[in-house]
DOMILO-927883 format. One record per residue: residue in one letter; residue number from 1; chain; x, y, z of N, C-alpha, C, O in turn. Coordinates in Angstrom, 3 decimals, decimal comma. Each point is the difference from the previous one (the first is absolute). Layout:
BEGIN
<node 'A' NUM 'A' <X Y Z> <X Y Z> <X Y Z> <X Y Z>>
...
This chain:
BEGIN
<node 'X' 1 'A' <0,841 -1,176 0,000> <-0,841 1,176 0,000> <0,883 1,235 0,000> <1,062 -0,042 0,622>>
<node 'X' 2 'A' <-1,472 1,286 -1,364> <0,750 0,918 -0,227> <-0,273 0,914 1,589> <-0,890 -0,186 0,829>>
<node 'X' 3 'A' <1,990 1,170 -0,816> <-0,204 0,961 1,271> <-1,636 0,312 0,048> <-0,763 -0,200 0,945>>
<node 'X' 4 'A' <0,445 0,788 -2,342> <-1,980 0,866 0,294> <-0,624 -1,544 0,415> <-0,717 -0,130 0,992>>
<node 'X' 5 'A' <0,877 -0,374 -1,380> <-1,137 -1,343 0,654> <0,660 -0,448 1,183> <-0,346 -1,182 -0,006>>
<node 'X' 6 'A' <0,889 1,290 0,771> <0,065 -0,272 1,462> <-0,354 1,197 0,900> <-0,694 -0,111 1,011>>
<node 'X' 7 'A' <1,232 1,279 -1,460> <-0,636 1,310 0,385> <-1,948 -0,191 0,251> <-0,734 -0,063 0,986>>
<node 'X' 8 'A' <0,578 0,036 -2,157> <-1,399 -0,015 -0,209> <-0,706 -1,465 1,231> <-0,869 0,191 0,850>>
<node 'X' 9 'A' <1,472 -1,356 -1,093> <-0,490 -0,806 1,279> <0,430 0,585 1,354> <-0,723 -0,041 0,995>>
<node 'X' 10 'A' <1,735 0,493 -1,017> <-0,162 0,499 1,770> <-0,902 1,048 0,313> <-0,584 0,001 1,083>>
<node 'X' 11 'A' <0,384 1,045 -2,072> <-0,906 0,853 -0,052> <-1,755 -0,642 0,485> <-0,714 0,428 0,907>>
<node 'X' 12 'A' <0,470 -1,395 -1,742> <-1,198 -0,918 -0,086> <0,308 -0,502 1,442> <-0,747 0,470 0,859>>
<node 'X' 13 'A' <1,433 -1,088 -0,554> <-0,058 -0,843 1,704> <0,367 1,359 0,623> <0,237 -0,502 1,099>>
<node 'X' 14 'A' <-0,072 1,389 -0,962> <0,508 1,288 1,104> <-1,907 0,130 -0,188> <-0,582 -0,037 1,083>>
<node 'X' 15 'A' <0,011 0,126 -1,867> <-1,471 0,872 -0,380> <-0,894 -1,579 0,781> <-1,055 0,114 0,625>>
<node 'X' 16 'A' <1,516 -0,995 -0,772> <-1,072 -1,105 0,401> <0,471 0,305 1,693> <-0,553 0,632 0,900>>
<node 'X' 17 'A' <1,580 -1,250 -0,956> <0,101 -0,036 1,894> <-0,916 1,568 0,856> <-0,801 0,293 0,888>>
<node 'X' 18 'A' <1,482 0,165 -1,737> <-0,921 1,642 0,811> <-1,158 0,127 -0,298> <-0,449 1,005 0,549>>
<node 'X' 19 'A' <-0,471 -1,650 -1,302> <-1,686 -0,184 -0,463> <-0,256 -1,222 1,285> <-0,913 0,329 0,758>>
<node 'X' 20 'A' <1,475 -1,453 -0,474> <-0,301 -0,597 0,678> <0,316 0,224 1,483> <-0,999 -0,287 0,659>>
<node 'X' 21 'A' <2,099 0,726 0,171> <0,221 1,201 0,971> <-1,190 0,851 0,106> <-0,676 -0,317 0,979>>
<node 'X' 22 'A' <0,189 1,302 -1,665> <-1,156 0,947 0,046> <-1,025 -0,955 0,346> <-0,437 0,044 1,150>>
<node 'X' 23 'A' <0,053 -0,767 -1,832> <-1,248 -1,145 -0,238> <-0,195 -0,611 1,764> <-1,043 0,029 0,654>>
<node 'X' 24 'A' <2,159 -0,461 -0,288> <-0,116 -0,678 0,922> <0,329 1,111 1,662> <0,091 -0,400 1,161>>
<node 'X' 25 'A' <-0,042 1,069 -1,415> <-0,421 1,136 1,128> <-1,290 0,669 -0,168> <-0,409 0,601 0,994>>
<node 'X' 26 'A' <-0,298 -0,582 -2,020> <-1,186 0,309 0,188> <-1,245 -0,128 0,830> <-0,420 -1,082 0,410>>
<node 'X' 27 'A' <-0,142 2,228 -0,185> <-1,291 -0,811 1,168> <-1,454 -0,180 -0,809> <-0,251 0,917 -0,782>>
<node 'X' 28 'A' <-0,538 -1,777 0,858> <-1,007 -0,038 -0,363> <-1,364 0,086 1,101> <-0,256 -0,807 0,894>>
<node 'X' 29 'A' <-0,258 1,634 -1,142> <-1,582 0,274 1,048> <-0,832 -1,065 -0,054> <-0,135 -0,651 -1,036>>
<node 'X' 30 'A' <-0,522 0,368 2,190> <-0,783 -1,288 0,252> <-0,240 -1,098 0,226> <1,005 -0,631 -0,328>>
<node 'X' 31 'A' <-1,781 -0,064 0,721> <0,258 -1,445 0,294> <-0,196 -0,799 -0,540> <-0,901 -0,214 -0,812>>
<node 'X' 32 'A' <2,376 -0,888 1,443> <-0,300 -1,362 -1,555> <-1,069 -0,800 0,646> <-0,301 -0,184 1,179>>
<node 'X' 33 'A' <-0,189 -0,241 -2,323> <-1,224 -1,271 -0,033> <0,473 -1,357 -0,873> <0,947 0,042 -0,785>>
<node 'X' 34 'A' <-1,465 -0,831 0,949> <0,415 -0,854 -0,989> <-0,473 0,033 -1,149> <-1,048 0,636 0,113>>
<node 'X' 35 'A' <1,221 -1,027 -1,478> <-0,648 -0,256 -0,876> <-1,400 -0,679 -0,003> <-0,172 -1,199 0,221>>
<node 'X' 36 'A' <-0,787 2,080 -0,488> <-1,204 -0,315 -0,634> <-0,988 0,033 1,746> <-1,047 -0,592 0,262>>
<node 'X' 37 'A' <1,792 1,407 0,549> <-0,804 0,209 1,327> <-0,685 1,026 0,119> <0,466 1,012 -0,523>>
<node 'X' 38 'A' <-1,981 -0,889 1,340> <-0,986 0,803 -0,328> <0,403 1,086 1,467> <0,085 -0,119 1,222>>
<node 'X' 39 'A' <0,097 1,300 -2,385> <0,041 1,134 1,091> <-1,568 0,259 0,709> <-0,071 0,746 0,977>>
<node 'X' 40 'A' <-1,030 -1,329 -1,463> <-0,648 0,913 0,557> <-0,894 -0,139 1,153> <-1,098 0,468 0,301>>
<node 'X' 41 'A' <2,430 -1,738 0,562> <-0,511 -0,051 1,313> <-1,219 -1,378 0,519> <-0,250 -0,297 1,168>>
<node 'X' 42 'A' <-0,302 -0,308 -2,317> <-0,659 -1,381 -0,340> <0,543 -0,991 0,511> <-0,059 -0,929 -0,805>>
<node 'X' 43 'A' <0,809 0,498 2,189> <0,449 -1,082 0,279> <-1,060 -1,031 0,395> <0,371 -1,169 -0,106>>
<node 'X' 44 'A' <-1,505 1,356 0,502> <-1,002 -1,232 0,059> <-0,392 -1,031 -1,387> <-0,808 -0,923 0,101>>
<node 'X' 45 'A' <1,524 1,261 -1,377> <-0,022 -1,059 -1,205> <1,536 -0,798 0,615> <1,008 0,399 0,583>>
<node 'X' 46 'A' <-1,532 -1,774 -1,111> <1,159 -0,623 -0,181> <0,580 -0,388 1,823> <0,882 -0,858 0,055>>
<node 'X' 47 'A' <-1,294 1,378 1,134> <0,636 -0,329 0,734> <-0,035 -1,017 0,816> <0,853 -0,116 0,880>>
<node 'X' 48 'A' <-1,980 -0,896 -1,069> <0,425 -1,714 -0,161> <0,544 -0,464 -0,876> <-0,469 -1,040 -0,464>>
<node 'X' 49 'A' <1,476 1,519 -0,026> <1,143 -0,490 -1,072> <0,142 -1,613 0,672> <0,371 -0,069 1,172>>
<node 'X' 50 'A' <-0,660 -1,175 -1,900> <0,269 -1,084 0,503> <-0,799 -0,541 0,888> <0,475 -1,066 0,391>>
<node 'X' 51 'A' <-1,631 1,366 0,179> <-0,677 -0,283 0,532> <-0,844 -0,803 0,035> <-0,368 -0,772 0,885>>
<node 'X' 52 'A' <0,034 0,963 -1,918> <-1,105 -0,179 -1,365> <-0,003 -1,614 0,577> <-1,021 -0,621 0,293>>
<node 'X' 53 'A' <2,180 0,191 -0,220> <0,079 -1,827 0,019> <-0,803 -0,296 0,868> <-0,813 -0,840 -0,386>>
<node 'X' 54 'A' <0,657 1,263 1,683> <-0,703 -0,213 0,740> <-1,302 0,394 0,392> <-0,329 0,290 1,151>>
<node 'X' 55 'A' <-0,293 -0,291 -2,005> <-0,964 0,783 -0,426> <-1,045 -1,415 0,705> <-0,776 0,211 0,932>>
<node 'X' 56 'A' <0,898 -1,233 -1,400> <-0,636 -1,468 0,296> <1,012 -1,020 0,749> <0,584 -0,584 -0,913>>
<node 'X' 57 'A' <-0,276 0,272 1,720> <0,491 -0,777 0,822> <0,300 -1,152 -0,167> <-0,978 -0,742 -0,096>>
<node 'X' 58 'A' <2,139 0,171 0,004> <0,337 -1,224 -0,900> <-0,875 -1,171 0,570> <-0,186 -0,932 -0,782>>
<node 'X' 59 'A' <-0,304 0,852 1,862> <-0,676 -1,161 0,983> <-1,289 0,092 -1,041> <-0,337 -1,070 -0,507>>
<node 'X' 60 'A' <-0,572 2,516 0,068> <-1,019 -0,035 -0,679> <0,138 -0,295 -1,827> <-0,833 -0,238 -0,875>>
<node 'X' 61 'A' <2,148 0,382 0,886> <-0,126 -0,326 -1,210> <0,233 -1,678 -0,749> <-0,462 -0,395 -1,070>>
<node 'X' 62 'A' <1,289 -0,323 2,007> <0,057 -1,301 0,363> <-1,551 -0,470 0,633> <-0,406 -1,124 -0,293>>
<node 'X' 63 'A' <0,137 1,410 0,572> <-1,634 -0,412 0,120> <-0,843 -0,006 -1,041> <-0,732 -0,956 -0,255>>
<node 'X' 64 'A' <0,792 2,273 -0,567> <-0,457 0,090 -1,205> <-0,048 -0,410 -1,030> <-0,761 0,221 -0,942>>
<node 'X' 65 'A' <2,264 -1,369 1,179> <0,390 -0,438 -1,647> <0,178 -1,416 0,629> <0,434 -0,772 -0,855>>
<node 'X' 66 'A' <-0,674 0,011 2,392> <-0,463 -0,795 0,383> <1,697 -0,829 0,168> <0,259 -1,169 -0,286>>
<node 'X' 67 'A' <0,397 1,894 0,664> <1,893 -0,429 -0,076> <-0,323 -0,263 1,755> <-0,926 0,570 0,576>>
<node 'X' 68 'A' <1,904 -1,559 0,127> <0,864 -0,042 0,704> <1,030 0,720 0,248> <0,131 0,410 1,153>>
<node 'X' 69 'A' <0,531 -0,182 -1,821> <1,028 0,970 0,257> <0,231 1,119 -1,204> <-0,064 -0,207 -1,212>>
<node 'X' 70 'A' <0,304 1,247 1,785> <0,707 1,137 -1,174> <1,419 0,880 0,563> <0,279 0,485 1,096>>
<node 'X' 71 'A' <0,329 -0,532 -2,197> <1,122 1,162 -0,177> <0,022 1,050 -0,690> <-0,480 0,147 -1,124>>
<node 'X' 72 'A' <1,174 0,813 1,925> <-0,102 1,225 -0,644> <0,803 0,055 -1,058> <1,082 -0,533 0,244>>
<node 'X' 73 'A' <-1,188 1,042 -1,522> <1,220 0,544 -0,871> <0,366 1,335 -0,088> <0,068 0,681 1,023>>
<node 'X' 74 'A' <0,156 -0,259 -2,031> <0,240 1,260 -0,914> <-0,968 0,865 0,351> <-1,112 -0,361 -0,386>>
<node 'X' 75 'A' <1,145 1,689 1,165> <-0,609 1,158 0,210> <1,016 1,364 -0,322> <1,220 0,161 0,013>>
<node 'X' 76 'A' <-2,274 0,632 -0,278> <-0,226 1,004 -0,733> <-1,164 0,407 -0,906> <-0,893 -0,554 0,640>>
<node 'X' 77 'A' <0,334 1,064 -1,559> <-0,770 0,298 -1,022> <-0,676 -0,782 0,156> <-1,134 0,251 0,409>>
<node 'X' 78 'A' <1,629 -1,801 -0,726> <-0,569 -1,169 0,029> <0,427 -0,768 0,828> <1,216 -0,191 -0,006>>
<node 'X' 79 'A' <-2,151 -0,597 1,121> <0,166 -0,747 0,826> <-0,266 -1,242 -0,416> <-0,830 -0,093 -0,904>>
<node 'X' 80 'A' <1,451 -1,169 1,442> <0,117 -0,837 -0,233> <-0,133 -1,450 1,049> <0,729 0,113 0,985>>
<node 'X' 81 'A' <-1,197 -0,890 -1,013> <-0,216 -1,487 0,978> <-0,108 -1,352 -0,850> <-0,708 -0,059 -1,005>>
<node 'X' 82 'A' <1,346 -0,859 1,407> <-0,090 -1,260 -0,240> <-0,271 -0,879 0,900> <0,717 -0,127 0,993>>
<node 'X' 83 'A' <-1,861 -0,657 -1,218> <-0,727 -0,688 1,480> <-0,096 -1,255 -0,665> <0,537 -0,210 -1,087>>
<node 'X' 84 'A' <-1,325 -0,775 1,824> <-0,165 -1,181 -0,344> <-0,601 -0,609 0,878> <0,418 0,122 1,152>>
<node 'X' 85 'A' <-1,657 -1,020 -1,430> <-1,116 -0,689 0,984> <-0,462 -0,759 -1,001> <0,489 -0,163 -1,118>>
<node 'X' 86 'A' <-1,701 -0,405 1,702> <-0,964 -1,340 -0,506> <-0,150 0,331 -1,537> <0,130 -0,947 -0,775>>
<node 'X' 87 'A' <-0,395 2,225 0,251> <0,445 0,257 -1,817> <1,191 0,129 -0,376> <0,262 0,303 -1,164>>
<node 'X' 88 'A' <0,793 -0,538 2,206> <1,065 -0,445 -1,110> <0,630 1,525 0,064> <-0,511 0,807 0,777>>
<node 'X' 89 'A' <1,821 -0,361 -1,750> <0,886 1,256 0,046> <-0,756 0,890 0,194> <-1,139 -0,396 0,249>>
<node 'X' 90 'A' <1,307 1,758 -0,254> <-0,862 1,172 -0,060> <0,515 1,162 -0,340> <0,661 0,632 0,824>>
<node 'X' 91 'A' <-0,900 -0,111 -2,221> <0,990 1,819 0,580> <-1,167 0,771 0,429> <-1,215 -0,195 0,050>>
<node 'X' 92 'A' <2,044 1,162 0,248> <-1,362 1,170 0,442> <0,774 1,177 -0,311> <1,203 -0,084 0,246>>
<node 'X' 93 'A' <-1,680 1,278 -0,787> <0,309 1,246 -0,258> <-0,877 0,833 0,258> <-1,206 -0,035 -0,247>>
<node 'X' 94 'A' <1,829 0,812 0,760> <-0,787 1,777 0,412> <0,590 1,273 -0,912> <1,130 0,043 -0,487>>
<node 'X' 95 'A' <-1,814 0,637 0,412> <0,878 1,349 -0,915> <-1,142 1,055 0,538> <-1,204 -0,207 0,154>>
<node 'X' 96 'A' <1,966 1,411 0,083> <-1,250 1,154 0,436> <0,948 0,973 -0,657> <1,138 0,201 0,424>>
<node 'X' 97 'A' <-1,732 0,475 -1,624> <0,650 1,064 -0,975> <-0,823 0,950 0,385> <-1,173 -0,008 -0,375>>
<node 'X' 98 'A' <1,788 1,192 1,373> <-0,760 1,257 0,328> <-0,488 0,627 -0,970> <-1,019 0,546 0,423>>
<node 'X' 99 'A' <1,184 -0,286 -1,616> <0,035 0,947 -0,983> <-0,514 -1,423 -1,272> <0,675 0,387 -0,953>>
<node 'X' 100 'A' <-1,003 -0,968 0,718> <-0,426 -0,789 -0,860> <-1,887 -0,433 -0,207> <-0,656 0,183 1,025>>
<node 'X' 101 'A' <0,233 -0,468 -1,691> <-1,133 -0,107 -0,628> <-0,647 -1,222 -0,116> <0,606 -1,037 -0,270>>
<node 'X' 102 'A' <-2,010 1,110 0,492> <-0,505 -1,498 0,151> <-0,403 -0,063 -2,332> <-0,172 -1,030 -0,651>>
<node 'X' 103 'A' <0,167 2,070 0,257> <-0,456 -0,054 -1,194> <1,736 -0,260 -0,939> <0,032 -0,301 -1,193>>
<node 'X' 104 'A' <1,127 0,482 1,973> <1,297 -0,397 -0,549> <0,019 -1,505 0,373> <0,320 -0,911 -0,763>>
<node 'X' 105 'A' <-0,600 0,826 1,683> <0,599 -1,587 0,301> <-1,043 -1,463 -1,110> <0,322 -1,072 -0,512>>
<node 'X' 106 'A' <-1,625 1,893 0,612> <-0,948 -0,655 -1,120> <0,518 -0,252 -1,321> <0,035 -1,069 -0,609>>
<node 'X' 107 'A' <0,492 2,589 0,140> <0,670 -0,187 -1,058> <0,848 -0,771 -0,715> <-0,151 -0,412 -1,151>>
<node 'X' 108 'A' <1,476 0,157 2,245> <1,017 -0,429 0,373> <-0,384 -1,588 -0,170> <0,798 -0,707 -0,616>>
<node 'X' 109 'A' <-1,551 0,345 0,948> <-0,514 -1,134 0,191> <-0,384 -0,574 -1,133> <0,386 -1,056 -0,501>>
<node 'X' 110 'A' <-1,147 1,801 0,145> <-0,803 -0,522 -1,424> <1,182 0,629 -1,329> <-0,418 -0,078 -1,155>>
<node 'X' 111 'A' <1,215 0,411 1,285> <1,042 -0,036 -0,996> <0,880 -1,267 0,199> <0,426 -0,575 -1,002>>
<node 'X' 112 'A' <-0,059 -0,004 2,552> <0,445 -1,034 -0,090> <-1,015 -1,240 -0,816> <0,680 -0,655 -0,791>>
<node 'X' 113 'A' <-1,483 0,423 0,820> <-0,963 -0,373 0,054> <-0,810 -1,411 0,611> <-0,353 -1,109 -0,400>>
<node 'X' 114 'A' <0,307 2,135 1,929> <-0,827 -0,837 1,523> <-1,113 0,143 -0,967> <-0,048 0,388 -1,167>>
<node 'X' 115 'A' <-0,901 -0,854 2,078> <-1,481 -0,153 0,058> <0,046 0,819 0,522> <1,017 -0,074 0,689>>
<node 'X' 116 'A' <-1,680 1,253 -0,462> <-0,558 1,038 0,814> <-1,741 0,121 0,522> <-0,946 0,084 -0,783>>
<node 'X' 117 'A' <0,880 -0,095 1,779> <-1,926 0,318 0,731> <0,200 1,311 1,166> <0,628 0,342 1,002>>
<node 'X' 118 'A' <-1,294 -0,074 -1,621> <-0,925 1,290 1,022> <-0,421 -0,586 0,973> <-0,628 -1,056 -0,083>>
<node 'X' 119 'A' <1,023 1,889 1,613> <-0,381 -0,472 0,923> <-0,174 1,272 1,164> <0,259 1,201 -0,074>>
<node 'X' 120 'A' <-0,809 -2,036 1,158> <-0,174 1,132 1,429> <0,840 -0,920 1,329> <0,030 -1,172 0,375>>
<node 'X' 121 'A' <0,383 2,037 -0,099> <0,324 -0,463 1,398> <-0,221 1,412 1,564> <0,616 1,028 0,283>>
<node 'X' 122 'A' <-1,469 -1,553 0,166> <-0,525 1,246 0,886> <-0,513 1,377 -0,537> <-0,029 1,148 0,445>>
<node 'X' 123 'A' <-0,416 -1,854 -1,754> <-0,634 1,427 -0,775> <0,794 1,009 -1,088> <-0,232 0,920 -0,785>>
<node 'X' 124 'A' <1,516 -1,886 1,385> <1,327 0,944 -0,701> <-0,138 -0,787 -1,367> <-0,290 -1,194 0,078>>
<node 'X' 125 'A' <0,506 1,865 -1,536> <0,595 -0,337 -1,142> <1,419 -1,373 0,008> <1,198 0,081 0,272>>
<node 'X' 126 'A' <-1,671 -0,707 -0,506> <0,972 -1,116 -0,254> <-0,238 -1,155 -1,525> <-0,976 -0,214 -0,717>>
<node 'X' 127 'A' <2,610 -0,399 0,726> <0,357 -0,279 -1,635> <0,021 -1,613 1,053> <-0,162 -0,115 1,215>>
<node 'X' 128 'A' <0,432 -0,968 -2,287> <-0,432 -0,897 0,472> <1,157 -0,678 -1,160> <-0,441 -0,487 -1,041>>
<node 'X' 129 'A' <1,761 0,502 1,285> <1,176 -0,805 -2,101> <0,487 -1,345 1,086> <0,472 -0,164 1,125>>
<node 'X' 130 'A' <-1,027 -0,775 -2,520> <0,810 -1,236 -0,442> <0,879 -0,161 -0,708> <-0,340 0,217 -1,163>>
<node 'X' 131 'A' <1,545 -0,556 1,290> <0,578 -0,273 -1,470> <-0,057 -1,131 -0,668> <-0,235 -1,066 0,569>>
<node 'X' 132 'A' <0,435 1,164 -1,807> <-0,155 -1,282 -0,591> <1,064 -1,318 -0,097> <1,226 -0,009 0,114>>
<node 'X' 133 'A' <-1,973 -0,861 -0,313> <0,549 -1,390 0,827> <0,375 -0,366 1,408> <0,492 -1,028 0,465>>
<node 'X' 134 'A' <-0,850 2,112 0,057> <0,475 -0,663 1,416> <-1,532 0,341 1,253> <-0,167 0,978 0,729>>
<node 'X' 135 'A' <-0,669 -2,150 -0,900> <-1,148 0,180 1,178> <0,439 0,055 1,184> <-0,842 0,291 0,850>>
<node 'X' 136 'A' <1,935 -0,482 -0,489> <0,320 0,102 1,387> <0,390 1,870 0,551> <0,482 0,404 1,058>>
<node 'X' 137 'A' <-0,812 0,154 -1,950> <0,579 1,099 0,018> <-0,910 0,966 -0,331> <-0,723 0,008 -0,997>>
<node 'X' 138 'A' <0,813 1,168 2,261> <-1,030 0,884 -0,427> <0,040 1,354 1,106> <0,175 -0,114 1,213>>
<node 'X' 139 'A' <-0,372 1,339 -1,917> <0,095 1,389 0,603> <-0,565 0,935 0,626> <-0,316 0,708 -0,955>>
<node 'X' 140 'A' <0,026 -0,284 1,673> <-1,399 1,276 0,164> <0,621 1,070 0,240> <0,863 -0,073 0,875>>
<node 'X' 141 'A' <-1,011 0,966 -1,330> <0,307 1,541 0,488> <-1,145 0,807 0,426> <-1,056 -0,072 -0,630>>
<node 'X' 142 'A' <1,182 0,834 1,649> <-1,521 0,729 0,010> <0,908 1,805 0,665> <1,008 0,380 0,596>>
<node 'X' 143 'A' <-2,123 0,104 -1,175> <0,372 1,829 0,215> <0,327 -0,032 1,966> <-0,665 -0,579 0,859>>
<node 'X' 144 'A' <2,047 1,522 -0,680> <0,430 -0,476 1,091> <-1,076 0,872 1,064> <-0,948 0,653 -0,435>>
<node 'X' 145 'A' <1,242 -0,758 1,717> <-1,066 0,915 1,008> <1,053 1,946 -0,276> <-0,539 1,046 -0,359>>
<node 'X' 146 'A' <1,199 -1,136 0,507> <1,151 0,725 -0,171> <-0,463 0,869 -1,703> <-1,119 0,356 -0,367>>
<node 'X' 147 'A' <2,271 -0,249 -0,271> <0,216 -0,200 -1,632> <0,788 -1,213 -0,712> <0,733 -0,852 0,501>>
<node 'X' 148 'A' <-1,082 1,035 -1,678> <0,680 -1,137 -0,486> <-0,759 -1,569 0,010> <-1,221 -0,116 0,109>>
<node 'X' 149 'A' <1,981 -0,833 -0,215> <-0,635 -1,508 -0,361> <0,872 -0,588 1,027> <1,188 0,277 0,170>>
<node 'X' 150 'A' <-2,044 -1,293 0,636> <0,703 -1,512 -0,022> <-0,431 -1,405 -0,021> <-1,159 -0,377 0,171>>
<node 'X' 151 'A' <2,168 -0,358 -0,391> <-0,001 -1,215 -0,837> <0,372 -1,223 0,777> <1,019 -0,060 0,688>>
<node 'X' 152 'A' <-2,024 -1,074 -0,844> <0,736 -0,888 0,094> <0,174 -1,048 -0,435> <-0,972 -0,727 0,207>>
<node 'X' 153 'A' <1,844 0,211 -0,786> <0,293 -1,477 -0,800> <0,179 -1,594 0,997> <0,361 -0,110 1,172>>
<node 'X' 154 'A' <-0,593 -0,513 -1,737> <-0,403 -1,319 1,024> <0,357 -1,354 -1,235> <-0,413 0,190 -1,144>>
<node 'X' 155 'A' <0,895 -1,021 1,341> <0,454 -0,345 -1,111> <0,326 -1,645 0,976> <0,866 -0,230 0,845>>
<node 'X' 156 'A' <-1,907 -0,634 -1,380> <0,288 -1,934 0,631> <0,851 -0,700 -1,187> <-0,263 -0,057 -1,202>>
<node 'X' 157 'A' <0,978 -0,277 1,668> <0,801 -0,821 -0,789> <-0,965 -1,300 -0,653> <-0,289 -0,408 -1,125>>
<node 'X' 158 'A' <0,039 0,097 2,299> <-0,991 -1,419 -0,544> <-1,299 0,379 -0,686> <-0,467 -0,889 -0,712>>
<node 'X' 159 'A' <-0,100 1,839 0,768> <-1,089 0,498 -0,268> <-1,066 -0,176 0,648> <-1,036 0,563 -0,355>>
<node 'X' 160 'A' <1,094 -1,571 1,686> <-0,555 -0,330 0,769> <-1,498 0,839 0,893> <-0,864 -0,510 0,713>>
<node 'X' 161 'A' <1,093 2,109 -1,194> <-0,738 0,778 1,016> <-0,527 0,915 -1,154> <0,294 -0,243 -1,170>>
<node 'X' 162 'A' <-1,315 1,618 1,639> <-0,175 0,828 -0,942> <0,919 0,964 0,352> <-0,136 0,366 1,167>>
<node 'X' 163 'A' <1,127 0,230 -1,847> <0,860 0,960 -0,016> <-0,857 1,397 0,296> <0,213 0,765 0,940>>
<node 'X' 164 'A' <-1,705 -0,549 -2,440> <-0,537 1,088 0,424> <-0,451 0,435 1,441> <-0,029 1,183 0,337>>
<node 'X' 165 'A' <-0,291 -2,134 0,421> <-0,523 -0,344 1,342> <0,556 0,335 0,586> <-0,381 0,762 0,888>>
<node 'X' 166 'A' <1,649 -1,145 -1,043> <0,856 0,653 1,425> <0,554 1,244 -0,395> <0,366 0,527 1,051>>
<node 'X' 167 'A' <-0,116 0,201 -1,969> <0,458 1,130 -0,484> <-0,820 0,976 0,202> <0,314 1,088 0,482>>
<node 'X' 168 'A' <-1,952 -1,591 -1,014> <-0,888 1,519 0,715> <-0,303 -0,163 1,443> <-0,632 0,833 0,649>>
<node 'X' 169 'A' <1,206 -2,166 -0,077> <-0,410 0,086 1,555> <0,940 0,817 0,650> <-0,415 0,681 0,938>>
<node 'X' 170 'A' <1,840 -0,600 -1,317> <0,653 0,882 0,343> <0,599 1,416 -0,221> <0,900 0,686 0,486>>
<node 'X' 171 'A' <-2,116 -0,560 -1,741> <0,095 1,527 -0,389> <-1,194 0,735 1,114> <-0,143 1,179 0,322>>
<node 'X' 172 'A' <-0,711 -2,571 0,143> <-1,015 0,552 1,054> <0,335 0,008 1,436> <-0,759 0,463 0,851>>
<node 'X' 173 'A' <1,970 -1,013 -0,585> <0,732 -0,085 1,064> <1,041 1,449 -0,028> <0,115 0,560 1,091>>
<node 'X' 174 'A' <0,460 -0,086 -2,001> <0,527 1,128 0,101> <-0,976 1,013 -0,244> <0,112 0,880 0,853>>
<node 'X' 175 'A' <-1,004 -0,652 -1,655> <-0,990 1,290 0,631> <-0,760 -0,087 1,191> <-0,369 1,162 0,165>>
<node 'X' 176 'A' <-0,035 -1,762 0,658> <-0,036 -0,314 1,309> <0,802 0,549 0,554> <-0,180 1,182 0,294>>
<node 'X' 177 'A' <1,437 -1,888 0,070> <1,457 0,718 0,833> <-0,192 1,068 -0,535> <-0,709 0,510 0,868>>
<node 'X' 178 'A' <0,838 0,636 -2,053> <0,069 1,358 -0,652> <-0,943 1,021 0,714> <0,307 1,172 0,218>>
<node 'X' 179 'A' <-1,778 -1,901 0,200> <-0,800 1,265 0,034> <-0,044 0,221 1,532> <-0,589 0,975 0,466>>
C-alpha cells in the first residue's frame, strides 16, 4: 500500500474509534422494557403464565379418561399427560390460547381435515374435531371464561373409550374451576 492509503486508513480508524467513544458515553432518557412489553400498565393479562396446567387436577383427569395412573409431561402453551388404566395408554392435552378463536381453531381443523360438530358446553360455543383415521382420538375447544379458547385432546390408544367424552367432560371440568 502506498503512503495516501495508509494515511487514509488511520484517518478511517482515528474517525471510527472516536464515533464509537462518543456513542458509548452517551445517555439515553427512560426506561428499559423488554421487547414487545406493554407500557400501559395491564399486568392482570397473562399473569397465570403456566398455570393454565392446573387448571383440572391430574387425580380428575385420570378419572376422566378412566387411567390408574398418570404422568405429567411437557407444559407450557400446551400441556401434556400420559396415563394408563382399564382402556389401555392415554394422551391427554390441554392448550388455553388467550388471544385465539373458537372460529380459528374450526378452521384449522377442517383444513386439516377432522370431522368438525358444533357444540355447547355450559352454553359456551364449542367445536367438537376428529381426525381422520384415528377413532380413538378426539378434541373440544370451547370459548374460554376469560378470552381466548381452550382445548382439550384425549386420545386411547386402544380405542377402547369415547375420546369425545372425556374431552368435553373436561372442557366442563375447566369452566367450572374458571368461573
Amino acid at each position: 500500500m502506498g503512503g495516501r492509503t495508509w494515511r487514509a486508513v488511520r484517518v478511517l480508524t482515528a474517525a471510527t474509534a472516536v464515533g464509537l467513544i462518543a456513542g458509548c458515553g452517551s445517555t439515553i432518557e427512560g426506561s428499559p422494557t423488554v421487547e414487545g412489553a406493554s407500557s400501559s400498565g395491564d399486568t392482570e393479562q397473562f399473569t397465570a403464565l403456566l398455570e393454565e396446567c392446573n387448571a383440572v387436577a391430574d387425580e380428575q383427569i385420570a378419572q376422566t379418561v378412566g387411567a390408574d395412573a398418570i404422568q405429567r409431561g411437557f407444559f407450557g402453551a400446551i400441556c401434556r399427560w400420559d396415563a394408563v388404566g382399564a382402556n389401555g395408554p392415554v394422551k391427554v392435552t390441554f392448550n388455553w390460547f388467550e388471544t385465539g378463536s373458537l372460529d380459528t381453531e374450526k378452521s384449522t381443523a377442517e383444513k386439516l381435515g377432522y370431522t368438525v360438530e358444533a357444540s355447547t358446553i355450559q352454553g359456551r360455543r364449542a367445536v367438537v374435531m376428529r381426525p381422520p383415521g384415528d377413532p380413538g382420538a378426539c378434541g373440544v375447544t370451547v370459548g374460554s371464561p376469560s378470552s381466548g379458547v381452550v382445548g382439550w385432546w384425549v386420545q386411547f390408544q386402544t380405542g377402547a373409550a369415547d375420546p369425545c367424552q372425556a374431552a368435553s367432560t373436561l372442557a366442563d371440568l375447566t369452566l367450572n374451576l374458571s368461573s
